[in-house]
N, C-alpha and C positions, 0 to 999 in steps of 0.2 A: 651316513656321516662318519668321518673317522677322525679320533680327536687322540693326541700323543701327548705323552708328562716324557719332559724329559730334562736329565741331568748330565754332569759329566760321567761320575760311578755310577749312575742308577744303583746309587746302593742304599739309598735313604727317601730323600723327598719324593721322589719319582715313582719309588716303588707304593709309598704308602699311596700316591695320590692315584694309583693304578690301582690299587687294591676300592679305596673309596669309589673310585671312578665303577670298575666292576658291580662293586657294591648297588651304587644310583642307578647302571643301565638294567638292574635284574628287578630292583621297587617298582623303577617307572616301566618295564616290560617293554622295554625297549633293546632287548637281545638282537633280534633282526635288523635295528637299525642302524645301531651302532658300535663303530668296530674300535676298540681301544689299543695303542702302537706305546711299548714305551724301553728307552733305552738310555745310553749314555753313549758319551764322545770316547770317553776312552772308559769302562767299565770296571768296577773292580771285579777282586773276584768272588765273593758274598755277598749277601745286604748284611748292612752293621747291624751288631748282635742288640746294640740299645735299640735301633729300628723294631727288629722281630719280636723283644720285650714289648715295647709301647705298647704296638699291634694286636703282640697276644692279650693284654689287659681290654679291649674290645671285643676278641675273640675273632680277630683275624690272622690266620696263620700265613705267615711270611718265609719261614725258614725253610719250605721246598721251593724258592724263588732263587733264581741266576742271575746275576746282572749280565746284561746283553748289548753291545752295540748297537746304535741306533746307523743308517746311513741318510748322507741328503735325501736321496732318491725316495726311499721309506715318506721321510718326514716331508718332503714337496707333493708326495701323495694325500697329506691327510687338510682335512679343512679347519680347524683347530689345533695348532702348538703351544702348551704350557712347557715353557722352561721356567726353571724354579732359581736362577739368579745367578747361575755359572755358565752356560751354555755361549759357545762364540759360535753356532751356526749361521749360517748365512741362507734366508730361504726365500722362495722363489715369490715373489710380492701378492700369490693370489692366498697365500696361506695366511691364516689369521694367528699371528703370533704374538704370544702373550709373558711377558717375563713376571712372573710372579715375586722375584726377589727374596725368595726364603732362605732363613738362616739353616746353614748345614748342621744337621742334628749329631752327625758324629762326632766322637768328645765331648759332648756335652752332657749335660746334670737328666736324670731321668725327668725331672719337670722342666727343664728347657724342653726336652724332647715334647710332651705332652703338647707344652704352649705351642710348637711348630705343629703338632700331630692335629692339633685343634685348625688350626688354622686351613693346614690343609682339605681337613675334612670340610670348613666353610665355605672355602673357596673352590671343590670342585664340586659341591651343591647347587651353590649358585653357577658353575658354568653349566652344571646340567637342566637346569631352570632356561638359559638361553639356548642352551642344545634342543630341548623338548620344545621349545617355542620355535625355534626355527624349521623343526621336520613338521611340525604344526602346520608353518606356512607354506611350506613346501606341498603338503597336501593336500590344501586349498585350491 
């Protein structure tokens, strides 16, 4: 299964939600199964320095992270897309795409950050809770 966070910079919500997402498929030992894609429309050219703080206070290191363009072609490959509230992609009807609507943590207060960081961390828990159910079913 292959599941994408994506943003326009991938320089914030995308990247954390890529980091958590890494996170869930290595718990659930689910390496083999699934392939994680994440980018942005037009990229910056670091992740924001509040991002790689947030992060670090988890003890998830972000700061050897690029932000990276993402392309349709990538993204119509994968069976789950999170866009996080900016994203004007257009994709192909068989992908399951999900606009998550997060506030953009750059510029923002170190506990604005946190409340987004929190959120993210929820919300790709619970997609890997349907992810794991799905290859479940799959293997049925």
């Amino acid at each position: 299964m292959r599941v994408a966070f994506v943003c326009v910079q991938n320089a914030g919500r995308s990247q954390m939600s890529t980091a958590f997402a890494e996170r869930e498929r290595a718990e659930r030992g689910l390496e083999d199964e699934v392939e994680i894609v994440t980018g942005g429309t037009h990229p910056a050219d670091e992740v924001h320095d509040v991002v790689v703080e947030a992060m670090a206070e988890l003890d998830v290191d972000l700061s050897d992270r690029t932000p990276r363009e993402v392309s349709t072609a990538e993204l119509d490959a994968c069976d789950i897309v999170a866009t996080m509230g900016c994203s004007t992609l257009s994709l192909d009807t068989a992908v399951d795409v999900r606009d998550w609507d997060l506030p953009d943590p750059d510029g923002k207060s170190m506990d604005e950050v946190r409340e987004v960081r929190a959120e993210v961390s929820q919300r790709v828990s619970d997609l890997f809770d349907e992810v794991e159910a799905a290859l479940e079913d799959r293997a049925e």
